[in-house]
C-alpha positions as CSV (number, residue, x, y, z in Angstrom):
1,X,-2.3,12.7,-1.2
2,X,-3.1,15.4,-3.7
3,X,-1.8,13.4,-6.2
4,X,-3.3,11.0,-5.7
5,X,-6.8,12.6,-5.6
6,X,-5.9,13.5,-9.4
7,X,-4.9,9.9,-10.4
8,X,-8.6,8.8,-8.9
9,X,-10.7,11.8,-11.3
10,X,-8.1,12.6,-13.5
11,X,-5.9,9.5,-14.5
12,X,-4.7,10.8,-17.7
13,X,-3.3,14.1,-16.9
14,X,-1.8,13.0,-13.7
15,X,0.2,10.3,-15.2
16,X,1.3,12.9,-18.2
17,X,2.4,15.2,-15.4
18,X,4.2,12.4,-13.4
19,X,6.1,11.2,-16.7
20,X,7.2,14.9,-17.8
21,X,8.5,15.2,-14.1
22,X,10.6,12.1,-14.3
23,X,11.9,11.7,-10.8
24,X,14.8,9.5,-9.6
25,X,14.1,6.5,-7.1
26,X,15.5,8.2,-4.6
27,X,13.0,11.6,-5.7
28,X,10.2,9.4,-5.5
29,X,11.0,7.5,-2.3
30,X,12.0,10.5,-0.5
31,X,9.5,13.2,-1.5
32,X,6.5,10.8,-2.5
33,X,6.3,7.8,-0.8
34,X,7.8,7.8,2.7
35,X,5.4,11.0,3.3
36,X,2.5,9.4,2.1
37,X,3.5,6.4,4.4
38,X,4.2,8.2,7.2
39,X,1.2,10.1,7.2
40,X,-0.7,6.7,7.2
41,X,0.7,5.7,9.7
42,X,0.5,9.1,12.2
43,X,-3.8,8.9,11.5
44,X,-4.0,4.6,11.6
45,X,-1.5,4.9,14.8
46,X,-3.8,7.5,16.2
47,X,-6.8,5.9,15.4
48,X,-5.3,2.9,17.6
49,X,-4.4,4.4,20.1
50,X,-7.7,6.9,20.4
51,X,-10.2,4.3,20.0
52,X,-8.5,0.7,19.4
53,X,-9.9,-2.0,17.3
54,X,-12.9,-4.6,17.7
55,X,-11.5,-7.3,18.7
56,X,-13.0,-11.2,17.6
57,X,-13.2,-12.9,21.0
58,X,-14.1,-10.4,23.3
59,X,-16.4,-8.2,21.2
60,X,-15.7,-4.6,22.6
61,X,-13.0,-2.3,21.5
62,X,-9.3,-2.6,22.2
63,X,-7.3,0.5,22.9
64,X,-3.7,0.1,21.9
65,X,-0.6,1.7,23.9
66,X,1.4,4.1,22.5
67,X,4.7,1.7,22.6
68,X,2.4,-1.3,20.7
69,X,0.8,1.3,18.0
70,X,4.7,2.8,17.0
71,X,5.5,-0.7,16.7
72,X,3.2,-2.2,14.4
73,X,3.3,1.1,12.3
74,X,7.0,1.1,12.3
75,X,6.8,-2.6,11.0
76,X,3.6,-2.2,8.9
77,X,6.1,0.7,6.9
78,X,8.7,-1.5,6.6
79,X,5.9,-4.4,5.2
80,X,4.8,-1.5,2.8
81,X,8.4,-0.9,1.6
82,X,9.2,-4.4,0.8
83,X,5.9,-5.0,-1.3
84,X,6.3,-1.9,-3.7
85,X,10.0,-3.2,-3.9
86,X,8.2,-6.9,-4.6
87,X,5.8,-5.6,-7.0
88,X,8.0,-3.4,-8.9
89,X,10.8,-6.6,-9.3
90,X,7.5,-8.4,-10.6
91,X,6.0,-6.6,-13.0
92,X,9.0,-6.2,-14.2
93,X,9.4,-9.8,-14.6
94,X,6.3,-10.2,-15.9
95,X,6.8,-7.1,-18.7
96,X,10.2,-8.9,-20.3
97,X,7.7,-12.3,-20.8
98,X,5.7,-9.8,-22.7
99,X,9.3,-8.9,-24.9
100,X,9.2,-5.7,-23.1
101,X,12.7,-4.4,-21.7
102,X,11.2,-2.4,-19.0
103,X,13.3,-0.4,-16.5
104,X,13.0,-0.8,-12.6
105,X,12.7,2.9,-12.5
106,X,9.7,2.5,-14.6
107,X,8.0,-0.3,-12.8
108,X,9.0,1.3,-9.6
109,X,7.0,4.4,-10.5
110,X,3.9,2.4,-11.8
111,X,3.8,0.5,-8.7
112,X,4.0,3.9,-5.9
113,X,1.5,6.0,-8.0
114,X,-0.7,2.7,-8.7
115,X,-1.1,2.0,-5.2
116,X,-1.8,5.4,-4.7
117,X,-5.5,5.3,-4.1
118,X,-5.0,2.5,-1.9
119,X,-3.1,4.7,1.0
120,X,-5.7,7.4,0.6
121,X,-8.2,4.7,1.5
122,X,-5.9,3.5,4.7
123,X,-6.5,7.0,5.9
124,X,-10.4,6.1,7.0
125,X,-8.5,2.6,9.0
126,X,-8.3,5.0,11.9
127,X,-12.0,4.8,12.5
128,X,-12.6,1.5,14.5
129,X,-16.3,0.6,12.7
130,X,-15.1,0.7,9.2
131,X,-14.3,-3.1,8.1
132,X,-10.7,-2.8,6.9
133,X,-11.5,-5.3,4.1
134,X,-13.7,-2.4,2.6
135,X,-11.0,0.1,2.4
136,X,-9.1,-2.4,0.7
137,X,-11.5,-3.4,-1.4
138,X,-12.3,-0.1,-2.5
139,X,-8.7,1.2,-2.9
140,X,-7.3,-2.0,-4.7
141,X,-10.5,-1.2,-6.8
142,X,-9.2,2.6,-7.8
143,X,-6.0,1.7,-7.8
144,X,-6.9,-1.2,-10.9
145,X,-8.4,2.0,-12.7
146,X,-5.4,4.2,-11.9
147,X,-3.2,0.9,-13.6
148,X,-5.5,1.3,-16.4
149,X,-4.1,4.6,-17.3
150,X,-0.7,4.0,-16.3
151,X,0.3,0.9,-17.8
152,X,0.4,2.3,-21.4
153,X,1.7,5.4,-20.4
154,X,4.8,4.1,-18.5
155,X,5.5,0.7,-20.0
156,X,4.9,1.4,-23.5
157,X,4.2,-2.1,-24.1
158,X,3.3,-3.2,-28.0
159,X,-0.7,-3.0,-28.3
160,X,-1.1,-6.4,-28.7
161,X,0.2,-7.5,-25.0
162,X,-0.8,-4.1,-23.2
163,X,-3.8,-5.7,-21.6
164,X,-2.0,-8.9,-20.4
165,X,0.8,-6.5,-18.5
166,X,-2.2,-4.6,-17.2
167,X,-4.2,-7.8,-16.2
168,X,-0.7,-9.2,-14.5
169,X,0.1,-5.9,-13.2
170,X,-3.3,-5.7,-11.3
171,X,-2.9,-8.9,-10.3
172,X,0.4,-8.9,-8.6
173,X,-1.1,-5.9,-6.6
174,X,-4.5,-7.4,-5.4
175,X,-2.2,-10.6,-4.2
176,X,0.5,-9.1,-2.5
177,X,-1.5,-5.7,-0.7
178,X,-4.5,-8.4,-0.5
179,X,-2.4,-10.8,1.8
180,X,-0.7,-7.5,4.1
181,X,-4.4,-6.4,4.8
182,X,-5.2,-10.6,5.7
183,X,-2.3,-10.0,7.9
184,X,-2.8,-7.0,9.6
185,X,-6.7,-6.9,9.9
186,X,-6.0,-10.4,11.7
187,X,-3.6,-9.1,14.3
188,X,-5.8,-5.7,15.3
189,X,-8.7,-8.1,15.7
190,X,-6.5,-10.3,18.2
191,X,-6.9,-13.2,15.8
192,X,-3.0,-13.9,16.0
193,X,-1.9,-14.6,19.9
194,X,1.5,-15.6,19.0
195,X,2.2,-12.5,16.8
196,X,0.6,-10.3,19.4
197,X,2.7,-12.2,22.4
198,X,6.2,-11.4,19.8
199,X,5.4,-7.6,19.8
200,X,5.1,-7.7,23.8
201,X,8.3,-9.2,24.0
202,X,9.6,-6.8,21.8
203,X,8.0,-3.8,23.9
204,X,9.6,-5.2,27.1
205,X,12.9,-5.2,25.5
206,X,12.8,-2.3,23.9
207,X,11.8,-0.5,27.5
208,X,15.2,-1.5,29.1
């Protein structure tokens, strides 16, 4: 979280010190990214747990058990995994329509540190009268302005295309985090019955 504190006020010497560093996948996965995830998810599961979530139909708070809050945190991880995987195939993809050759391990590392601000801001989800579309909103917003300082730095692209890989790079993250958060803020507001009925059946099996 600290570094990500200095990607927020000090972009460009964070990223310098990230690309001197130049961690493996597994480095950054193992020492970056699952304890910035897990730490999420031990104050958001907390939160749940503590003092629930307003819920759409009934207008009072919902507490969530322990077993329930585990579960959707356990899955929300594995949700979190996937799109930095998805996003870093991407803009990848993307980069090599720009005649870049890019490297995984570089669009890999754009995509943890770029999203960055974003878990910082999933921190204050814990607290059940802050709208979860306004930490998204602001995180997706720093993390834009961390991209803006990172793109150059770890793509290299030629000058001429370095704002459209930004631009696309942006946008693959607004679209993909933007649709988890639909997801999720739907669920803890009891908006999806069937979803919420799957994870009680998984509860009841997993209690045997």
């Amino acid at each position: 979280m600290i570094k990500a504190l200095f990607l927020i006020f000090k972009p460009a010497a964070a990223w310098e010190r990230i690309l001197h560093a130049q961690r493996s996948l597994g480095s950054l996965v193992a020492f970056y990214l699952l304890p910035m995830m897990l730490l999420v998810a031990a104050v958001e599961g907390f939160g749940l747990v503590e003092w629930g979530k307003p819920q759409a139909f009934v207008h009072r708070l919902q507490a969530f058990s322990v077993g329930k809050a585990m579960l959707f945190e356990a899955l929300r991880l594995l949700g979190t995994l996937l799109i930095v995987v998805v996003c870093a195939i991407l803009i990848k993809i993307f980069g090599e329509t720009f005649r870049g050759r890019h490297t995984y391990q570089q669009t890999f590392t754009l995509v943890i540190y770029g999203l960055s601000p974003l878990f910082l801001l999933r921190l204050l989800d814990a607290a059940p009268g802050i709208s979860p579309w306004i930490t998204w909103a602001a995180g997706i917003m720093l993390c834009t302005e961390v991209l803006y300082q990172g793109v150059p730095r770890v793509m290299e692209p030629d000058p001429p295309n370095a704002f459209g890989l930004y631009f696309m790079s942006s946008l693959v993250l607004v679209a993909t985090t933007g649709l988890e958060r639909f997801v999720t803020a739907w669920y803890l507001a009891g908006r999806m019955r069937p979803i919420h009925e799957i994870f009680a059946s998984l509860l009841r099996h997993l209690s045997f």
